[in-house]
C-alpha positions, 0 to 999 in steps of 0.5 A: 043283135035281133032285127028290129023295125024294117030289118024284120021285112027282109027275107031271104029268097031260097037257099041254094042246095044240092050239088054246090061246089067249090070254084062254082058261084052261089047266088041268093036274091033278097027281098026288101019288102017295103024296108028301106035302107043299105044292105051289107054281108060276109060269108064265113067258110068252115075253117073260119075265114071270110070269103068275098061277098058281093050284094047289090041292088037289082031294083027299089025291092030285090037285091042279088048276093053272090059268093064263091065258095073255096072250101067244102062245108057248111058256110055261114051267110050272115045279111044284115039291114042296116046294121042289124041282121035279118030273121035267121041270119046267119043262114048255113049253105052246104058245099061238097057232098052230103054224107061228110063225117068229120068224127070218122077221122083219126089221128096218129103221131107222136107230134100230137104228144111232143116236140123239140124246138127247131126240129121237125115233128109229124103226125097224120091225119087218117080221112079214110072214112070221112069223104070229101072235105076240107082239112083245116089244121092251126097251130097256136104256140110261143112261135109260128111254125113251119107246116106242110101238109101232104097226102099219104096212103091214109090221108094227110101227113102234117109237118110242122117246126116250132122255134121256141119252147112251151105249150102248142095247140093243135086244132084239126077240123073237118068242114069247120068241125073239130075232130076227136081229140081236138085241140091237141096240147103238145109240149115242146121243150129245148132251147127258143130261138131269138126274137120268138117267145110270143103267141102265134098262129100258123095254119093250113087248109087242104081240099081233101080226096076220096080214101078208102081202107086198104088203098095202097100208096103208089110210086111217082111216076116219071115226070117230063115237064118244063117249067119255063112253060108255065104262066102266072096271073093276077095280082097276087104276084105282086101286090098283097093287102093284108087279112084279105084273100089274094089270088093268082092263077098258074097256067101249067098247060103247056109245061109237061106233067109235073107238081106244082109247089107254091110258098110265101115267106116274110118278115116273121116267117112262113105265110099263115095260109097257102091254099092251091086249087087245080081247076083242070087242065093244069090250071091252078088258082092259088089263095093266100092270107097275110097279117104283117105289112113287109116284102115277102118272097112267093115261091112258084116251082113246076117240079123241081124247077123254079116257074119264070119270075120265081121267086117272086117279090111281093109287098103287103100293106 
């Protein structure tokens, strides 16, 4: 809706460029110029879910919003005065690096081509020329899917189990861009399991890292760590509200060397979205999504070993 009457007052102080980074707070003011009225706003990151948002009144005529941004990628700011958007809302935020080429990426595997329901498929997803960036990968289907993601010599291989047969889409963007190709439409036949036959969606979302042609993968090294060291925090290990952000952090700084897995499993299968972020220091903050109310089982491991509490017993609603 175009702004109208006080809405078209408003305005936006400057836009926040340069060196803005994921985890890292971006800060806006906003000028009333004589409108009265209520403020409200989102931030949409670039695989499309919302990020928290927070405006409030500094005095009679400036206002402060402030968001966190957990995705590299253009984030739309959407501001609205009392209902109605101000001039040129939604304003485009770049967080990560400039020089973010989402058409260089690639695709390879036959799991863009088919698949047999209730066995693995694959394909990879090859980043190389593309810089840092957000990976975003939803699958649509007559079943959720199971899905991993994990990094390779060429960038990211997708694993993904389908339940039930017919027409999947694959939908893979970088920084909220579809790549070439995208959405895929892969059949998939065989025999559907019970109780599955309706639309579904399943997704994942990676922080990718730098790669290069020619960068040869190495070997694991030896880990020596103790799980029974590491901590968690935050209400995300118990309590969930659902199409909300919930979050928790794992403290691994005392527990060795290792890898940190985390899943969430409910009543109709895998949790849609799983997002960890390592903030340094073995310091983990871990983000994750929810569409159906029921207990879930959150499963937290420092290498091969469950954390203490893991597995954990969460309640959406």
């Amino acid at each position: 809706m175009p702004p109208t009457g006080d809405s078209k007052k408003v305005e936006l102080g400057a836009i926040p460029e340069g060196n803005l980074r994921v985890n890292k707070p971006v800060a806006f003011t906003v000028h009333m110029n004589g409108a009265r009225g209520m403020l409200d706003g989102k931030v949409v990151a670039p695989s499309g879910c919302e990020d928290d948002c927070f405006l409030v009144p500094i005095d009679e005529d400036l206002w402060a919003l402030r968001f966190i941004p957990r995705e590299n990628g253009i984030h739309q700011v959407h501001i609205r005065h009392n209902g109605v958007h101000i001039p040129e809302s939604p304003f485009r935020v770049r967080v990560g690096q400039e020089g973010i080429d989402p058409t260089s990426v690639r695709t390879l595997g036959n799991g863009l081509k088919e698949c047999k329901a209730g066995t693995q498929a694959d394909f990879t997803v090859d980043t190389r020329n593309a810089g840092l960036g957000t990976l975003a990968v939803t699958i649509d289907g007559p079943s959720k899917v199971s899905m991993d993601c994990t990094e390779v010599e060429e960038g990211y291989k997708v694993r993904y189990t389908p339940l039930a047969p017919g027409d999947y889409f694959i939908i893979v963007k970088y920084n909220g861009n579809h790549i070439a190709g995208s959405p895929f439409k892969v059949r998939c036949t065989g025999t559907s399991a019970t109780g599955y036959g309706e639309h579904e969606t399943s997704s994942v979302i990676v922080e990718t890292v730098t790669k290069q042609a020619g960068q040869k993968s190495q070997s694991l090294p030896a880990f020596r760590s103790d799980a029974k060291k590491v901590t968690c925090k935050g209400m995300g290990v118990q309590k969930a509200f659902l199409h909300k952000q919930n979050t928790f952090t794992v403290n691994c700084g005392d527990a060795g060397n290792n890898l940190l897995y985390v899943s969430i499993y409910g009543p109709k299968g895998p949790s849609d979205e799983v997002f960890v972020k390592h903030l340094g220091r073995h310091m983990y903050q871990v983000n994750y999504v929810l569409k159906e109310k029921g207990e879930y089982v959150l499963v937290v491991k420092w290498g091969d070993e469950h954390i203490p509490g893991s597995p954990f017993k969460v309640e959406a609603s």
